[in-house]
C-alpha positions, 0 to 999 in steps of 0.5 A: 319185547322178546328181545328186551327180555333176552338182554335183560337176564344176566345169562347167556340165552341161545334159541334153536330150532328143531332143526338145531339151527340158531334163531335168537341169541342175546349179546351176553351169550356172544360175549360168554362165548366169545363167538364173533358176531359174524357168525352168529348173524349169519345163523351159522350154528355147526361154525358157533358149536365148532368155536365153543367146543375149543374153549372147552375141557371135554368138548365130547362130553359137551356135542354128547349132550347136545346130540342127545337132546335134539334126538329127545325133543322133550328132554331137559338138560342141567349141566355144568361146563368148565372152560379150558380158561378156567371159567366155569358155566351152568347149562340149562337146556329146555325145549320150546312147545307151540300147541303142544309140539316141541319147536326148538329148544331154550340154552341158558349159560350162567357164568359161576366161575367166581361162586366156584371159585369162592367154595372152592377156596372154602374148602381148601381152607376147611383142609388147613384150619382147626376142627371147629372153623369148618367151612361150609360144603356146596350141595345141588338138587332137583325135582321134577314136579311131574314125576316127583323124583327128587335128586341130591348130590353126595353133599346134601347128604351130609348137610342133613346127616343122613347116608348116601344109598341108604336114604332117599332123597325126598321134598327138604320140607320135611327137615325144615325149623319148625320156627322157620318153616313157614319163612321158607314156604313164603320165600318159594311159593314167592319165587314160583309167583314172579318167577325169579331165583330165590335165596333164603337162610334158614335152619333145619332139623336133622334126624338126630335132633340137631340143628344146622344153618343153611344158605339154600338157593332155587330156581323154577322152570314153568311149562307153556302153561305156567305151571312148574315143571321142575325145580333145581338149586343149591345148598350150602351149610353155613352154620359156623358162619352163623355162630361166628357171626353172632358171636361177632354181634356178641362182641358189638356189646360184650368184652371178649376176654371176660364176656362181661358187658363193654363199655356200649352196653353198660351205659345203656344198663347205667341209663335204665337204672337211673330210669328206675331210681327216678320212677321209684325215689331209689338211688344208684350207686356207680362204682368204678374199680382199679385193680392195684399193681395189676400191671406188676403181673403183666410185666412179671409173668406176661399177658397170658397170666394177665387175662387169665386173672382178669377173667377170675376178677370178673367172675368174683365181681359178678358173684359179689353182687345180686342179679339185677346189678350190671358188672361191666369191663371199661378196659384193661383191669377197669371195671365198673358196676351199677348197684340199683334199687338200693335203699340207701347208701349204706347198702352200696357201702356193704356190697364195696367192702364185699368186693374189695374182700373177695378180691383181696382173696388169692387166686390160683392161675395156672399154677402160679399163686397170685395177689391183688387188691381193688381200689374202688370209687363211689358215685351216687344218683342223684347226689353226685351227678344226673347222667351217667358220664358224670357218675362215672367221672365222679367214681373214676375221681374217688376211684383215684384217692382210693389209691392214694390211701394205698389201694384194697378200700373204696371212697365215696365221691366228695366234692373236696376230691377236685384236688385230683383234677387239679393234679390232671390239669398240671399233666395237661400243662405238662403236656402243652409245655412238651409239644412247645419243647418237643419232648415227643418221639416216635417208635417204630413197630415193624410189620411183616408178611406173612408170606416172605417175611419180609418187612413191609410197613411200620407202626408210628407209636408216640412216646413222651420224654418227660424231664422226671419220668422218663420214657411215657407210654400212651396208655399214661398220658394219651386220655389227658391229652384227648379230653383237653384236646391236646391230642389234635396237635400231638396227632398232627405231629406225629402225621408230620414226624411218620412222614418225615421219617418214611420221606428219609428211609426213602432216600436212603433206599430202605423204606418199607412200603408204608408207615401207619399212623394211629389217628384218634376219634378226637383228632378224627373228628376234627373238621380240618383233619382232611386238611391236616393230611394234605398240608403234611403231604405237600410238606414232606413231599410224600407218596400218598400211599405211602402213608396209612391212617389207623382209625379205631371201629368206635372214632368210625362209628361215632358218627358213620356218614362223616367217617364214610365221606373223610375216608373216601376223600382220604383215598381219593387223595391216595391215603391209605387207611386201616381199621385197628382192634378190628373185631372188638366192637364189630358195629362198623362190619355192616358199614365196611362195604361202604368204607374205602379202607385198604386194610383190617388189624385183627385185634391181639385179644383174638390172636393171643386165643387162637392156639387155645380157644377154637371159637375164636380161631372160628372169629378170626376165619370169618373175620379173614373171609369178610376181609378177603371178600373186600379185597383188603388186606388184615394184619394179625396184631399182637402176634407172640408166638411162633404157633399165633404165626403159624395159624395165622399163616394157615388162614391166609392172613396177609401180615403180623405184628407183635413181639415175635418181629420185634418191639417198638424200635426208635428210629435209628434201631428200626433202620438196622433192621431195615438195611438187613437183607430180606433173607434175614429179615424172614429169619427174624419171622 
């Protein structure tokens, strides 16, 4: 039994003597230390010292310690020992008693190399991020429970604000969060109760009244008799952890640029008004709202200006209507707003005209005067529609002839508005009839290190060559092409199209090391999706790895154990796979370690924030951490400055992508690119 439980621990366990000579040992002792089993079996304890002491850095410090405590058979021992390999342990050292006479003496080794190694680097980073991404410090302490002598490291003094030499240490009961003062007894009178570590997060009370997260771990060491002797631990502050993690949880529901609620959210406040308009025979009104011209300030003065109006849009909205109203962010310059309790129509009319008024207004945005309108569409519960897909459908309908009339007025939704469908459905033959005539095509974004500079992936971006419009992006035609499911064959094409073009940069000796490909939920969802990949695998005769699927947080989440199970046949197959905006709505974090991905996109919302908004340079840290901690590599997308780099760089952030490398490129630009020597292409970085 005494053997079992040896083997059981996870720590190297050597028994002695008094005399010092070996008595037990269990097999992840031997294998810590690397002592050849010859000598162990033969109790050869002066052999085994002499092979430990060579691994170590100070071996006198380490032959001290033990000759110290075979001279004080009562006296216990927490040390810590660094290898000359780089591995690091915890010695504990207690003595055994039969009938009250020390007999000999328990050594205990934990190998912590890689907790030390994980704050170590979080210390390296507090020296190279902002001021508001400091990380968290590793304290240690003890208490004797016999002599009630309490001892602190320098950190734990610092953890709670108090002066090292000046203060006394004391029982951290005293400094614990009244709210959760209660939760820490429980989880230590626990942990005294099966005799096994504890680790809890909990807040505590400086002196100075505020408030600081901890990560506070412990273990108890018990007499012969069951009572505890001593107790030793360690504590981290993680407090910027915590409030980068709520502020990440914060993202699952809210839009971060407006920190209005998104798209999840507002369906939930949606579906509780119609709730009450069905209890209380009231109607709600859906208004959904397009901002006129808006993309005329994003091409004029850049994206920078662009958010910056959109937050002074948001903040007017929210004015313009009553507390128990819900203003929300759909995307990009949509919003939406749900007017409940209203007694009738008329009312939702009077609050539209209000807000087209006010956003009609001039708004002054870093010294620059400028002007919108809003189009707004109407749609009513329950006139027009009884759930909230329906409602929004039938405002983004209305929203349309709001336009057509030329912007700054809102329409209510009529059934004679279909004409706008039928102008949809003759783009949806549009679109078939491109597929048929290959009108499509793809550019390429180039990706970098942010190490070397040097290009090492690109981005497949779908373009559409209409006969009358010219050049289409996405954003114009790509939601036409999901609802009628025309995006399955578009997204076959395009797997098809990248690894074509990867198969012919190969050959030519200038392939980066891997193409992406933005895969949408639609198509993801697909059930021969998985199919799909290989058909184009065998046809092109591809190196798996070479290939990266982009996946976006809402196609995964749609349905997690399908996407768990595609994405791990996917890298069974040896496709690698992306999670692009990563960041925006965060509900996939809790699933990342169950997710095979290879990479993370930070989404460019946080990027274009890092050099003015230290809170979201915070985000991203943790971001980094999670990523980093997954061993997966994180790609800074939207990248358009030289200091967006720089801070990225700092972080440790693996790649970039963006504008500062260059535009979508077609095919044949990106190759020039290509063949240039790395030299110039870490000069184009």
């Amino acid at each position: 039994m005494l053997l079992a439980t040896l083997e059981a621990t996870a720590d190297g366990i050597l028994v002695v003597d008094r005399a010092g000579k070996i008595a037990r040992y269990n097999k992840r002792f031997a294998s810590m230390w690397r002592i050849p089993a010859m000598i162990l079996e033969a109790r050869d304890d002066d052999r085994a010292i002499a092979h430990a002491i060579r691994q170590l850095r100070d071996p006198d410090a380490f032959i001290s310690k033990v000759r110290e405590l075979y001279a004080d058979p009562h006296a216990e021992s927490f040390d810590v020992l660094h290898l000359i390999d780089g591995r690091i342990f915890e010695r504990y050292s207690i003595p055994q008693f039969v009938d009250g006479e020390p007999v000999g003496r328990v050594w205990s080794f934990r190998d912590v190399t890689d907790r030390v190694a994980a704050e170590e680097a979080l210390k390296q980073s507090r020296a190279t991020l902002a001021e508001a991404q400091q990380i968290a410090h590793l304290g240690s302490w003890s208490m004797d429970f016999t002599t009630n002598e309490v001892r602190w490291s320098e950190e734990i003094y610092r953890i709670y604000g108090l002066t090292e030499g000046v203060d006394k240490p004391v029982p951290f009961a005293q400094f614990d969060h009244p709210d959760d003062a209660a939760i820490v007894r429980r989880a230590t009178e626990e942990s005294k109760k099966v005799r096994k570590p504890f680790n809890i997060d909990h807040r505590i009370l400086r002196r100075d009244g505020s408030v600081r997260w901890v990560q506070e771990r412990g273990d108890f060491f018990f007499d012969r008799h069951g009572q505890p002797l001593r107790s030793v631990g360690t504590m981290i502050d993680i407090t910027d952890r915590k409030e980068a993690e709520q502020q990440l949880a914060r993202h699952a529901h809210y839009d971060s640029l407006t920190e209005l609620p998104n798209r999840t959210l507002l369906t939930d406040r949606a579906n509780q008004a119609i709730a009450y308009s069905d209890r209380h025979k009231r109607p709600t009104a859906v208004l959904f709202l397009d901002l006129d011209r808006f993309k005329n300030v994003n091409d004029t003065l850049g994206h920078s200006l662009g958010d910056a109006l959109l937050k002074a849009v948001a903040g007017r909205l929210k004015r313009s209507v009553r507390a128990v109203d819900c203003v929300a962010r759909l995307s990009g310059d949509e919003f939406i707003i749900v007017l409940t309790d209203l007694p009738n129509s008329q009312a939702a009319m009077k609050i539209a005209q209000k807000i087209v008024n006010e956003t009609g207004r001039s708004y002054v945005v870093s010294g620059h005067e400028l002007f919108t309108t809003a189009s707004i569409g109407i749609s009513m519960y329950p006139a027009d529609g009884h759930d909230v897909e329906t409602l929004l459908r039938n405002a983004d309908t209305a929203m349309y002839k709001a336009k057509e009339r030329g912007g700054n007025n809102f329409q209510f939704f009529a059934p004679e508005m279909h004409a706008v469908a039928v102008k949809r459905l003759s783009l949806e033959n549009e679109l078939r009839n491109a597929l048929r005539r290959e009108e499509f095509l793809l550019h390429y974004q180039p990706i970098a290190s942010l190490r070397t500079g040097e290009i090492v992936a690109a981005e497949a971006l779908l373009r559409w060559r209409h006969p009358n419009l010219g050049l289409r992006l996405p954003d114009e035609f790509t939601s036409i092409a999901e609802d009628a499911g025309l995006i399955v064959p578009i997204g076959a094409w395009a797997v098809r199209a990248a690894s074509e073009q990867m198969k012919t940069w190969q050959r030519q000796g200038i392939a980066p090391a891997r193409i992406s490909v933005n895969i949408s939920p639609r198509q993801f969802a697909e059930p021969h999706f998985i199919k799909m990949v290989a058909g184009v695998l065998r046809a092109t005769r591809v190196n798996p790895a070479c290939l990266e699927i982009e996946l976006t947080e809402t196609g995964i989440m749609a349905d997690v154990k399908r996407s768990v199970r595609i994405i791990h046949q996917l890298a069974t197959m040896g496709v690698r796979t992306a999670i692009d905006d990563f960041g925006t709505g965060m509900s996939s974090l809790a699933y990342l370690k169950q997710l095979p991905v290879s990479s993370l996109k930070i989404d460019r919302q946080f990027i274009r924030s890092l050099e003015s908004d230290s809170f979201d340079a915070s985000v991203v840290g943790a971001m980094l951490n999670v990523a980093h901690n997954r061993r997966l590599q994180v790609v800074g997308v939207g990248v358009e400055t030289q200091m967006q780099r720089e801070v990225l760089r700092r972080m440790g952030c693996d790649e970039m992508q963006g504008h500062l490398l260059s535009a979508p490129l077609p095919a044949s630009e990106l190759q020039r690119l290509l063949e240039q020597k790395p030299a110039a292409q870490t000069d184009a970085v």
